[in-house]
N, C-alpha and C positions, 0 to 999 in steps of 0.2 A: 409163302415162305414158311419154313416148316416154325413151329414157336419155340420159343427161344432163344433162337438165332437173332444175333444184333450187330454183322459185322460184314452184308454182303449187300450187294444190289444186284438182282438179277442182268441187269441189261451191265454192269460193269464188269472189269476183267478179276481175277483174284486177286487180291491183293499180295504184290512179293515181299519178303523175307526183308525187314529192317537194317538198314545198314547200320550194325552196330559189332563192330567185333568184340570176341571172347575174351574175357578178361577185364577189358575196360580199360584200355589206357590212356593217363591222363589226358582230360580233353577232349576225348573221342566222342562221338556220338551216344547219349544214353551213361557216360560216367558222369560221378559226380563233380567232377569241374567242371563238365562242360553246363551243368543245370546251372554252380555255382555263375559265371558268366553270363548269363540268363536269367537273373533274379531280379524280380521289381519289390516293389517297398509294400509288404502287407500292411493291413491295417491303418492303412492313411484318409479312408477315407469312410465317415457313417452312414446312417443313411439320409440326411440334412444335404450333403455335400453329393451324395449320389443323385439325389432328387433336383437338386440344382444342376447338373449336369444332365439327366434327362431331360430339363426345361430349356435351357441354355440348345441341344443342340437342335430344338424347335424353332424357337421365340423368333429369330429374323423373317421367319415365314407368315408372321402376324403381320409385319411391318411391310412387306410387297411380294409380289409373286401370287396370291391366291387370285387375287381379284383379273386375272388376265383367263379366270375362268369363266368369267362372265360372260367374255366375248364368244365362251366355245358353246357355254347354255342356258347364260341370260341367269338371275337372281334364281328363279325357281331352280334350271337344273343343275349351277351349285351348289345351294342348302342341298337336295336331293345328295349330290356327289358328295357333298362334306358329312353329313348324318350317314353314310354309306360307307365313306373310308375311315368316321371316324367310330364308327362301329367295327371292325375290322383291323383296323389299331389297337382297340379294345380287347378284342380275342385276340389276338396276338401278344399283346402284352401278357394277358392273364395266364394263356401256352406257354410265354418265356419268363416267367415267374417261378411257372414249376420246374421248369429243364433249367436254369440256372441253380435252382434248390438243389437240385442233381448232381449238378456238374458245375459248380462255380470256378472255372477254370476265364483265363484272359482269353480262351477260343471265341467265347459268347455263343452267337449263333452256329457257327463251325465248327464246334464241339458238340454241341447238339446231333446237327448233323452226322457227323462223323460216327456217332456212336447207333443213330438210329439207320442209318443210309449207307455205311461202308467208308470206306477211304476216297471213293470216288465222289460221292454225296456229301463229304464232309469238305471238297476241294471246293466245288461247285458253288457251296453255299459262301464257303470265304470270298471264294474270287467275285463273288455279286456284290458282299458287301464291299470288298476294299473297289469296287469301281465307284459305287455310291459314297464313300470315304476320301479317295482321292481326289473324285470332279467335283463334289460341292464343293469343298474349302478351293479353290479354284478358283469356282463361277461368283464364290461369296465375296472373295478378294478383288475382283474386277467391280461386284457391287458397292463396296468400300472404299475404293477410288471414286464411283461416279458421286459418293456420296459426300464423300472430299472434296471434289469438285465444286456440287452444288453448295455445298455451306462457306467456298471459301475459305477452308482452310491452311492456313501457310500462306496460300497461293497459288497452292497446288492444284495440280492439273489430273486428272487419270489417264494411268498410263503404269507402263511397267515399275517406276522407281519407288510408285506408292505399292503397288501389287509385292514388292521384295521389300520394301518395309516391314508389311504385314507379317510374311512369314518366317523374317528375321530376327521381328520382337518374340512373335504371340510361339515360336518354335525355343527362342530363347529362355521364355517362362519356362517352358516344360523340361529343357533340359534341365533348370533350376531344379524341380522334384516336383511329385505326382500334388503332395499337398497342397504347395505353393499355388501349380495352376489350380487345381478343383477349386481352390479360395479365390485366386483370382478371377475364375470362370463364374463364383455365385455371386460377387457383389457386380461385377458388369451385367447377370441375368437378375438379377433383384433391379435393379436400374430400370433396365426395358421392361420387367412386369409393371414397375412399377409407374411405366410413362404410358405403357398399355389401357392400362385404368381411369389416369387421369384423361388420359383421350376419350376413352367408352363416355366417361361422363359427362365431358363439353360436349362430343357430339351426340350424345342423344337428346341435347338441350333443343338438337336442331332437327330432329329426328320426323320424317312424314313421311308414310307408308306406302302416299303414292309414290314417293323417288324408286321402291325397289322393282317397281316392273314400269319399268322407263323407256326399257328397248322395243324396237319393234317387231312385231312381230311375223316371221317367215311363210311368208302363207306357201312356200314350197315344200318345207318341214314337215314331217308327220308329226302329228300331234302337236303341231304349236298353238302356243296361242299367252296371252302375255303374262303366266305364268312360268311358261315353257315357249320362250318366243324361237328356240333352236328346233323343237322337237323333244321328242324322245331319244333318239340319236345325242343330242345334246348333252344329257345327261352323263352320258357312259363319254362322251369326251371330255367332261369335266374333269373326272375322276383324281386324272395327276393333280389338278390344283387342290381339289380337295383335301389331296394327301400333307399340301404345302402344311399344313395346319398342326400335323404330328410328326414328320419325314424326319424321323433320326431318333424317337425316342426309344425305338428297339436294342440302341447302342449301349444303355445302361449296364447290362452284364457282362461286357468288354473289360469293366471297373472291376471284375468278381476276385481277383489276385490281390490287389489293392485295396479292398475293401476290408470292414472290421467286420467282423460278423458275417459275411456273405451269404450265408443260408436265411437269414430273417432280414437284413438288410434292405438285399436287392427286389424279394419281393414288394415289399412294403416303400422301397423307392419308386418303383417299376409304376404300383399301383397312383400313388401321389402322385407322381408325373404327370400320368394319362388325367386324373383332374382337376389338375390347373391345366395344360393345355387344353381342353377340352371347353373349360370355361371362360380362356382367351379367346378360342376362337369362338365361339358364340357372341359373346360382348364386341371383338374386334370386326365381325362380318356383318352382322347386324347397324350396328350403331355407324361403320362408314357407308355404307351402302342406303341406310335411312338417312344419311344427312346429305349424301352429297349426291346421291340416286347413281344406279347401276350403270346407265350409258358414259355418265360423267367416268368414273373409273374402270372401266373394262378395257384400257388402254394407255393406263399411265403406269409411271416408276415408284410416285410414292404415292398410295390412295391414301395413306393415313391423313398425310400433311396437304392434298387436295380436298378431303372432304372438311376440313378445319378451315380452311382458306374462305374471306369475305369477298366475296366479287373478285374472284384470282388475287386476291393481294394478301400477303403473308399477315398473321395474328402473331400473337406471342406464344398462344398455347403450339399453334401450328409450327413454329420453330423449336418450339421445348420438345414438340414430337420430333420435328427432323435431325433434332440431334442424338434422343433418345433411340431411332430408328438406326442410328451408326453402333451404337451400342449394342442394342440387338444384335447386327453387323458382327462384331465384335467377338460375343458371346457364342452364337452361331459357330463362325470361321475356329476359334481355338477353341469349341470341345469335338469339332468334328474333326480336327487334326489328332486330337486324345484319341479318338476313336480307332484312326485308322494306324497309328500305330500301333496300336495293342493289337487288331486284328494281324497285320502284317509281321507283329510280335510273334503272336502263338503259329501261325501258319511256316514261319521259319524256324521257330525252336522246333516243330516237329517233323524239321523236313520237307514240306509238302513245298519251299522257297528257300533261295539260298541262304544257308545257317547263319553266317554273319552279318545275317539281317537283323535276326535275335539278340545280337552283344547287347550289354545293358553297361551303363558307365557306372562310378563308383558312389554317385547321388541315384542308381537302380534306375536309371531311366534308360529306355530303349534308344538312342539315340541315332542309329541307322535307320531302323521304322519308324523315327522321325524325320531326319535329315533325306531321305530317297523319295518319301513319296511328297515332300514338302520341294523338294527340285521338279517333280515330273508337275505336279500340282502349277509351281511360278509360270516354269516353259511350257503348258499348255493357256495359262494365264494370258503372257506377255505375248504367245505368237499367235493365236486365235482372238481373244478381245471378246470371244461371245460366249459370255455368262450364261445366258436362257437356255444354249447348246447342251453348255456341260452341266447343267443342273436337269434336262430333261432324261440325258445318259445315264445321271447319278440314280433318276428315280426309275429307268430300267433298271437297274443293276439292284435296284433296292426292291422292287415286287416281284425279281426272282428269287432272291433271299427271303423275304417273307412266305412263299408259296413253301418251299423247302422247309422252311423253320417251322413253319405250321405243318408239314408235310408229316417232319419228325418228331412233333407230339403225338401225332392219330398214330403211326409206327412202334414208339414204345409204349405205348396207354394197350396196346392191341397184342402188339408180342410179350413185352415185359409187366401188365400187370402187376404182379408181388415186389416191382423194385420198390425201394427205399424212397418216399417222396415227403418230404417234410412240407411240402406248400403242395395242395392240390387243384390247379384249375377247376374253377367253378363249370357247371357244367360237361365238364371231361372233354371227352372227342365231338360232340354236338359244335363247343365249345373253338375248337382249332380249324373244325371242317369250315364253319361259315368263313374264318381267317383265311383259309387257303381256296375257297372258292373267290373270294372279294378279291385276295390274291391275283388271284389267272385272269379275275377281269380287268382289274387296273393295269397288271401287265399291256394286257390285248388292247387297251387305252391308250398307250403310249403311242402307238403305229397311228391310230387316229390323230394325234395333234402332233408329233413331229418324227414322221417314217426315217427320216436320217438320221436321226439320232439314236434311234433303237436299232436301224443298222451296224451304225459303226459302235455299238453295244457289246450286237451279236460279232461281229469281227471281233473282238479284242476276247472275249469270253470262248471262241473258237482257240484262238492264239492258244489262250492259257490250257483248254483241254488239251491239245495236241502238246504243250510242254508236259504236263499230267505224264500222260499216258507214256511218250517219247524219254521221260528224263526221272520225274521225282518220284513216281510212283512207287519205285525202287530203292530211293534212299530215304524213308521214313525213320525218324527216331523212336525205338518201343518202350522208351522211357519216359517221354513225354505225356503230360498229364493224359489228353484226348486220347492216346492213341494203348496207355496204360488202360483205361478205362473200358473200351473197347475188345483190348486183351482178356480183360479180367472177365467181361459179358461171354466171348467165345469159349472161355473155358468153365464157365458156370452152367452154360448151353450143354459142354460137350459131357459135362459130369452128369447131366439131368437123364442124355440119353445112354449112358452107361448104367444109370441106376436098375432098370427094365433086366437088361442083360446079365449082372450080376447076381442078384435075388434068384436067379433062374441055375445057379451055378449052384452042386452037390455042394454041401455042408455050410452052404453061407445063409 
C-alpha cells in the first residue's frame, strides 16, 4: 500500500459516497440532530470504574469454564495454553492502549479498524465483536439459572423465566444511566475478587502437587506423558479455555465516549485490568487444581466449589464460594451487555447498521443497542439451553477481532508513523505481531474443540458480509466520529502527495 494511505483494503471494494445530503437537514444523516440523538453521557466514568469493568467482564471465567481445558490437555497443556493466551491478551491490550489514545471513540476495536483497514475492515471487526457480545451474555444467563437452581433459590428452577429476569433487571440498570451501572457492575466485581481470594487461600491449605498431573496419560498422543498427558496436540486445543481467564477485557475502550479523561484513562485501565486478571488466574488455577487434582475437575460446572468440598460434602467456605461464583455470574452477564451496546451503538450511528439502532434516550443511554441484542441474546437463551455452544461461538467471533485489532496496529505503526500517539505500545509492532500470530492460533483452536460452533460462526459473519457489501456499504455517515477520522487520514495522504508536484510548479 502506497504510505500514507489509511482508508483502503486492497482485496475490498471502494468505498461509496456517504449518504448524507447537502445542506443537512434536520435529522439527516451527518447534521447536528441527528449526532444530538445519538449522544451518551461523557465523563461518567474514571479510570477506578473502567478497571472495574474490565475486571467484571473477565471474572466469571475464574469461577468455571476454564478448567473443562483440562480435559482437551491435561494441567500441563493448560498452564502451557493459559501463559500463551495470556501473553497475547497482554499484547493486545498494550496495542489497544495506544489505538484507543488515538481514537477514543465508542467504536473501540471497530474504530481502530476502520481507520487502519478501510470501511470493509472496520465492519469485519465489529461484526466479530458484536457475535462475541451478543452470545456470551446468553450462554452467561443459562449459567445463572443453573446456578439458581443449584443454590436453591426462590425455588427456582433454570429455565427461560430466570434467563428473562436476568436481562430484564441487569438491562434495566443500564437504561437507568452509564454511571449507575459501572457502579453497580464494580461493587458485584469487588464481591467475586474478592471471594476469588478467600478461595485461593483455603484451598491452597489443601494444596499437593501430586493432584496436578492426575490424568492419565495417552500413550497414543505425541508427546505425552503426565505432564502433557494429551500430547502436544493438546496444548493448542486448550487454547479457548485458556482464553476463559481474560475473554472480554479488550472491551474496555467501548467505555472511551463515556469516560473522563479518555486518553490517560483507558490506557492505564486497560493496563490494571490485565493485572488483576492475570493474577486471579494464576491463584484461581493453581490453588484448585492443587487441592482437588486435575481429573477431579476436568468435567464439572463448578471447580471452585468442588475442590473446597470434604469428601463431596458442601463446607461453608465452599458455599460462600457458590454464591460468590453467582456474582461473578452477575458481573460477567451486565458488563458484557455494556459492551455490546456501545459496539452496536457506534456501528449504527455510522451507518455500517440500521441508524435507529443508535437513538439514545434522554438519561443518554443507547437503549435499542440495548433492548435488540438483549431480545436475540433471551431467544437464543430460552430456545437452545446450550451455554458452552454459544460461548464457544462468542470466542470465534472474539479471535477474529483480536487478529484484526492487532492486525491494525502493525497497519498504522507502518503506514502512519508521525500520527499523534500520546500512549505508545511498549515494544511497537514486535509488540501486536505476537497478538495477532496467537491471534490465528487460537482462532484455528476453535475447529479443534467444537467444529460446529465455529461453523455456524462463520455462517452468521458470511450473512453480515453479504449485508456489507449488498446494503450499507453505501449508506455510511461522514460525520461520524470513525468514519470523520478516516476522512481527515485520506486527505492528509492526498495533500502529502501533492506537495512533490507543486514545488515543481514555476514560481512556487
Amino acid at each position: 500500500m502506497a504510505e500514507g494511505t489509511t482508508d483502503r483494503v486492497p482485496s475490498s471494494p471502494p468505498p461509496s459516497p456517504p449518504s448524507k445530503e447537502p445542506g443537512d437537514s434536520p435529522g439527516s444523516p451527518g447534521s447536528d440532530a441527528y449526532f444530538r440523538r445519538r449522544a451518551l453521557r461523557r465523563g461518567s466514568a474514571g479510570w477506578l470504574l473502567l478497571t472495574g469493568l474490565g475486571v467484571a467482564y473477565v471474572v466469571s471465567g475464574d469461577f468455571s469454564g476454564w478448567n473443562t481445558g483440562l480435559a482437551e490437555g491435561g494441567f500441563g497443556g493448560l498452564a502451557i495454553a493459559t501463559l500463551l493466551m495470556g501473553v497475547m491478551y497482554a499484547c493486545l491490550v498494550f496495542a489497544l492502549a495506544e489505538l484507543s489514545a488515538i481514537l477514543p471513540t465508542a467504536g473501540g476495536g471497530y474504530g481502530f479498524a476502520r481507520r487502519a483497514l478501510g470501511p470493509l475492515g472496520g465492519f469485519l471487526t465489529g461484526t466479530a465483536i458484536l457475535i462475541e457480545y451478543i452470545l456470551a451474555p446468553a450462554a452467561i444467563s443459562i449459567f445463572i439459572g443453573d446456578y439458581v437452581e443449584s443454590l436453591g433459590l426462590f425455588g427456582l428452577e433454570s429455565g427461560w423465566p430466570v434467563y428473562l429476569a436476568c436481562f430484564v433487571i441487569f438491562i434495566g440498570i443500564h437504561l437507568w444511566g452509564v454511571g449507575e451501572a459501572l457502579r453497580f457492575s464494580l461493587v458485584v466485581t469487588v464481591i467475586a475478587v474478592a471471594a476469588l481470594l478467600v478461595f485461593a487461600v483455603g484451598a491452597f491449605t489443601e494444596f499437593d502437587a501430586g493432584n496436578l498431573n492426575d490424568i492419565p496419560a495417552d500413550p497414543d498422543a505425541f508427546g505425552s506423558g503426565s505432564w502433557l498427558p494429551y500430547g502436544l496436540l493438546g496444548i493448542w486445543a486448550a487454547f479457548p479455555f485458556g482464553m476463559w481467564f481474560f475473554l472480554g477485557v479488550e472491551g474496555v475502550p467501548l467505555a472511551a465516549e463515556e469516560a473522563k479523561d479518555p486518553v490517560r484513562s483507558l490506557p492505564r485501565a486497560l493496563a490494571v485490568s490485565m493485572g488483576v486478571l492475570a493474577l486471579l488466574a494464576l491463584l484461581t488455577f493453581l490453588a484448585a487444581t492443587g487441592a482437588a487434582g486435575s481429573a477431579a475437575l476436568q468435567d464439572v460446572g463448578d471447580p471452585l466449589v468442588q475442590a473446597l468440598q470434604e469428601d463431596g460434602e458442601p463446607t461453608a467456605l465452599s458455599r460462600l464460594v457458590n454464591y460468590a461464583g453467582l456474582a461473578g455470574l452477575v458481573a460477567s452477564f451486565f458488563s458484557l451487555i455494556y459492551a455490546g451496546s456501545r459496539q452496536l451503538f457506534a456501528l449504527s450511528r455510522a451507518g455500517y447498521l440500521p441508524r435507529f439502532l443508535s437513538l439514545t434516550s434522554s438519561r443518554k443511554s443507547p437503549y435499542l443497542g440495548l433492548l435488540v441484542p438483549g431480545a436475540i441474546g433471551f431467544a437464543l437463551a430460552a430456545s437452545t439451553g446450550d451455554g458452552p455452544r454459544m460461548l464457544n461461538i462468542a470466542v470465534f467471533g472474539a479471535t477474529i477481532s483480536y487478529a484484526l485489532m492487532a492486525l491494525s496496529h502493525i497497519v498504522l505503526r507502518r503506514r502512519e508513523p508521525g500520527l499523534h500517539r500520546p500512549y505508545r505500545t511498549p515494544g511497537g509492532v514486535l509488540t501486536s505481531s505476537v497478538a495477532f500470530v496467537l491471534a490465528l492460533s487460537a482462532l484455528v483452536a476453535t475447529f479443534l474443540v467444537d467444529r460446529e460452533a465455529a461453523f455456524i460462526a462463520l455462517l452468521v459473519y458470511g450473512v453480515a458480509i453479504v449485508y456489507f457489501g449488498s446494503y450499507s456499504r453505501t449508506r455510511l455517515v461522514a460525520r461520524a466520529p470513525e468514519e470523520e477520522f478516516a476522512a481527515l487520514a485520506a486527505a492528509e495522504a492526498e495533500l502529502d502527495r501533492s506537495q512533490p508536484r507543486i514545488a515543481r510548479e514555476p514560481g512556487k
